[in-house]
VMD Tcl script that draws the C-alpha trace (Angstrom):
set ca {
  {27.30 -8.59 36.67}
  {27.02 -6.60 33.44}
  {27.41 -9.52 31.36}
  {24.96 -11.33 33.25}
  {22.34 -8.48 33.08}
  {22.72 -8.05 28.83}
  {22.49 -11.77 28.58}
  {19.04 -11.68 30.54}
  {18.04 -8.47 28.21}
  {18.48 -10.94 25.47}
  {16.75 -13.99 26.32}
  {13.53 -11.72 27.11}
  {14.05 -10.19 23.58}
  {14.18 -12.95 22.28}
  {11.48 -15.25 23.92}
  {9.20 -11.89 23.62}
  {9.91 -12.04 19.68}
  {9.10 -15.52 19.45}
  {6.07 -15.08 21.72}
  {4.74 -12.66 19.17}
  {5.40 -14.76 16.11}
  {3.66 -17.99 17.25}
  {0.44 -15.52 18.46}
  {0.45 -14.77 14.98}
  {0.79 -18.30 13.58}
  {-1.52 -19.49 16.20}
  {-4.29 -16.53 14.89}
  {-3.82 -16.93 11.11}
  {-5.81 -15.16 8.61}
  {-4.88 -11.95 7.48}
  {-2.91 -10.02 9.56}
  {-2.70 -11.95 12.17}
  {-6.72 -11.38 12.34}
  {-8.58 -15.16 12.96}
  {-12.18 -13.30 11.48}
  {-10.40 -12.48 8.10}
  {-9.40 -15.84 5.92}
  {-6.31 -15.94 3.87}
  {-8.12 -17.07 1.15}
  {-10.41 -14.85 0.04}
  {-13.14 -14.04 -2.75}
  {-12.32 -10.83 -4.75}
  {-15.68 -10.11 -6.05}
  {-16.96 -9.63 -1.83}
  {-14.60 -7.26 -1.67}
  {-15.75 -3.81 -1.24}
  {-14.98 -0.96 -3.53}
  {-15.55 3.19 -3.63}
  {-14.83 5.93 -6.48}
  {-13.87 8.32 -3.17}
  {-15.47 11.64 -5.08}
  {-13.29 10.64 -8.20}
  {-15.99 10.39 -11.03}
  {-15.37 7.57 -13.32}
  {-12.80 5.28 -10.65}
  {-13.94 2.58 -8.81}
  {-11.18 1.20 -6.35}
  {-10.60 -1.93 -4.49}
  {-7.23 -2.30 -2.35}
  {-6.89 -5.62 -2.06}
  {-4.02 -5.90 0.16}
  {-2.63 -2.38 1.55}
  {-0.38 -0.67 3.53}
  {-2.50 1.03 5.99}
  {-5.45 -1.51 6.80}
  {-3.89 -4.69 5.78}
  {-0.31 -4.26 7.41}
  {1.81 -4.36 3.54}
  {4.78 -3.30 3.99}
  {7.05 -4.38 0.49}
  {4.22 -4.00 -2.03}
  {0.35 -3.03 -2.42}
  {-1.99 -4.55 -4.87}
  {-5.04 -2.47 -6.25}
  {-8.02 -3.04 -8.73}
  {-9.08 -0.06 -10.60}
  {-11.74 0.48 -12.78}
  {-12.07 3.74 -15.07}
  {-15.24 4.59 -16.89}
  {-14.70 5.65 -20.36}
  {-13.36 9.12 -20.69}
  {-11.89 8.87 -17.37}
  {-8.58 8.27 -15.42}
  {-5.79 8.91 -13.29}
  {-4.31 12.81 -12.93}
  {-0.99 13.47 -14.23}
  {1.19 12.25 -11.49}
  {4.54 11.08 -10.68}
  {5.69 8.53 -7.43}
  {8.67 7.98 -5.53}
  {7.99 3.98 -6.30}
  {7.65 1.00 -8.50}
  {4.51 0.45 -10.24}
  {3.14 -2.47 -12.38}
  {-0.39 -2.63 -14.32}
  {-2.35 -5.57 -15.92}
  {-5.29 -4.34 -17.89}
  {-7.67 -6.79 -17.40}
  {-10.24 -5.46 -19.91}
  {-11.00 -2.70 -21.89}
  {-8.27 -0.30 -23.43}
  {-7.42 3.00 -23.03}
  {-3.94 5.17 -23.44}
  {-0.85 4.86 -20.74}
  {0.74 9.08 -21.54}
  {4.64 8.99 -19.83}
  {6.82 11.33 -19.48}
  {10.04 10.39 -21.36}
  {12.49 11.85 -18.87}
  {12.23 13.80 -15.28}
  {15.29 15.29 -15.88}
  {13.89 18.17 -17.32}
  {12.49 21.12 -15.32}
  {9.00 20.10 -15.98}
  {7.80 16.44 -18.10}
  {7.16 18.11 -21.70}
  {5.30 16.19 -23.90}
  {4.40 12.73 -23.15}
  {4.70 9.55 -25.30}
  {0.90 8.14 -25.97}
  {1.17 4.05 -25.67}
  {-2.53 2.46 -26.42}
  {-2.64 -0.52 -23.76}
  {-5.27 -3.71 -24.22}
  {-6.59 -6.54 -22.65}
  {-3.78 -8.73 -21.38}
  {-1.24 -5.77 -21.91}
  {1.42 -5.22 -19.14}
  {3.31 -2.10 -18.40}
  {5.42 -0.63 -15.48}
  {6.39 2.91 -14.64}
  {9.65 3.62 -12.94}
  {10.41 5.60 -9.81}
  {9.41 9.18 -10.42}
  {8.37 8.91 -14.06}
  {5.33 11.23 -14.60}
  {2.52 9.38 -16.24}
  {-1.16 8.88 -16.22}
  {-3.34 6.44 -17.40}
  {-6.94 7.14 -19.15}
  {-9.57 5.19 -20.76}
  {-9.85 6.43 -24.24}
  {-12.68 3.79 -25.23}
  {-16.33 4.87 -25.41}
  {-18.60 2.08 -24.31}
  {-16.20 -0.37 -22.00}
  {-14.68 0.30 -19.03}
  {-10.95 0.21 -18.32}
  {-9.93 -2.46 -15.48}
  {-6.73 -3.06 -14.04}
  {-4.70 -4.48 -11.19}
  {-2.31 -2.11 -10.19}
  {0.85 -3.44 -7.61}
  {3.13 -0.43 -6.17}
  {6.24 -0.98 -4.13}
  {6.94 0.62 -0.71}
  {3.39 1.79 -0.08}
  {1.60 3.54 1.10}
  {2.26 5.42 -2.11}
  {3.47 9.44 -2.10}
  {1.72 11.04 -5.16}
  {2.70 14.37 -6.85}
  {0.02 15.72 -8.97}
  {0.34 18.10 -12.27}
  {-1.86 20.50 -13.54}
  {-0.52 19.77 -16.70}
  {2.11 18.31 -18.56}
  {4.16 21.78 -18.36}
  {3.98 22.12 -14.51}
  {7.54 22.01 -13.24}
  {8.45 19.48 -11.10}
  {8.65 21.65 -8.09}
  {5.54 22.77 -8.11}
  {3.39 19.83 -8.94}
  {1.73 19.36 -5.32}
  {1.53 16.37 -2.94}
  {-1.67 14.02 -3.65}
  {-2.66 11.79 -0.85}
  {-4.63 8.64 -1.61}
  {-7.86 9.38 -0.21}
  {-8.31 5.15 -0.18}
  {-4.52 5.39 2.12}
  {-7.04 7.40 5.15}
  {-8.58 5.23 7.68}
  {-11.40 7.57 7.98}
  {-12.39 7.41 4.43}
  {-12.15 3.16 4.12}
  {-15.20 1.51 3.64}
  {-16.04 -0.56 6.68}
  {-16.33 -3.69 4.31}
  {-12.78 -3.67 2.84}
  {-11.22 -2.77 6.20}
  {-9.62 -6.38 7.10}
  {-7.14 -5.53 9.69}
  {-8.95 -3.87 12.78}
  {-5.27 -3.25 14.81}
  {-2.40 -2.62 12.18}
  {0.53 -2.61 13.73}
  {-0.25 -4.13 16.97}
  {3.05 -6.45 16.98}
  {5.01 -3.08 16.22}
  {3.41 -1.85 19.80}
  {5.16 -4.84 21.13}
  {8.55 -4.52 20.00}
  {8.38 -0.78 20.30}
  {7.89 -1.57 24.46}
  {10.84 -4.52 23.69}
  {12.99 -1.42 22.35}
  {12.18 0.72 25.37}
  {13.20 -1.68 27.67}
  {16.74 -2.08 26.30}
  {17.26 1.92 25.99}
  {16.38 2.18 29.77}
  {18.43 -1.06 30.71}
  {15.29 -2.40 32.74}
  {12.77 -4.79 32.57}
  {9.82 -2.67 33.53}
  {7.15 -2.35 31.74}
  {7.57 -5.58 30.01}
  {4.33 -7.43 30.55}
  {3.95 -11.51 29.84}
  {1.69 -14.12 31.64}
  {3.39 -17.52 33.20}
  {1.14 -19.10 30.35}
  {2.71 -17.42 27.55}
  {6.01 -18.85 28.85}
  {4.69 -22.65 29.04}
}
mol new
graphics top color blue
foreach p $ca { graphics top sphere $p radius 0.5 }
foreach p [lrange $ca 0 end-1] q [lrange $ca 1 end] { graphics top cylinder $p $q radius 0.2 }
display resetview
């Protein structure tokens, strides 16, 4: 009887999980959202500086509003004599300046007590450079008439930002910067693509439930999702 009931747990699991995949196929665009197409035009995007004079910033796929989960791809534009704060980031990151050039300051350790003085690269249009996990850097436009662009692509976003006052803050006290583009509150309307993030997670989170309680109550399908 016990082997009977697990074998029925299963074969709801299962047909629930393919249920929810071929909704998603079925819906297509991005995330799952039929209104959003998966090819789309970069330049309708929207973008904000989010009270950060001299950045303009597009996400173009993300975390929070666009369901990412492995990587997140930016655009960032800095006006001249302007950039990103001292920082450092438990992730991957990879730039492509696009146009303009500017200066790419990085730490050349973190296993010091605080990042001591930086090496000064100059980066340039076409120029590619990556920062490793934790390696305090920051990126400014040092040009005086052009602006700086880039595409920025992070791993395991949303991204977890430290901050520095200065490059002889110790680690421990540089202080946790959220990415004010990362808060659904502060996303502009325009580049919000994915209404319901998460939605299938909902469903397998009830899917989960089920098996911890060893019932099938609570688990809600129509006779036409079955056909």
């Amino acid at each position: 009887m016990a082997a009977f009931r697990y074998s029925l747990l299963l074969l709801v699991f299962v047909t629930s999980c393919t249920l929810v995949r071929l909704k998603a196929l079925e819906s297509g665009g991005v995330c799952g959202n039929p209104d959003i197409p998966v090819v789309r035009n970069i330049s309708e995007l929207g973008q904000d500086s989010y009270g950060r004079p001299g950045l303009s910033h597009m996400t173009i796929a993300g975390a929070v509003h666009h369901g990412m989960r492995e990587v997140e791809v930016w655009m960032q534009t800095f006006a001249p004599n302007s950039g990103t704060p001292i920082h450092r980031h438990a992730c991957e990151e990879v730039f492509i300046t696009l146009k303009g050039s500017g200066t790419l300051y990085l730490a050349p350790t973190s296993q010091l007590g605080s990042p001591g003085q930086p090496q000064e690269l100059p980066i340039y249009p076409n120029s590619t450079f990556t920062i490793p996990v934790d390696g305090v850097h920051q990126v400014w436009n040092t040009g005086e008439a052009e602006d700086l662009q880039l595409i920025v692509i992070i791993s395991n976003p949303p991204m977890k930002s430290f901050a520095y006052n200065d490059w002889s803050t110790p680690h421990d006290k540089a202080k946790f910067d959220p990415k004010c583009w990362d808060k659904q509150g502060m996303y502009l309307s325009s580049t919000r693509q994915c209404a319901d993030p998460g939605s299938d997670d909902d469903i397998m989170s009830s899917i989960a439930n089920i098996f911890n309680s060893g019932s099938l109550e609570g688990l809600s399908y129509s006779e036409d999702d079955l056909r």
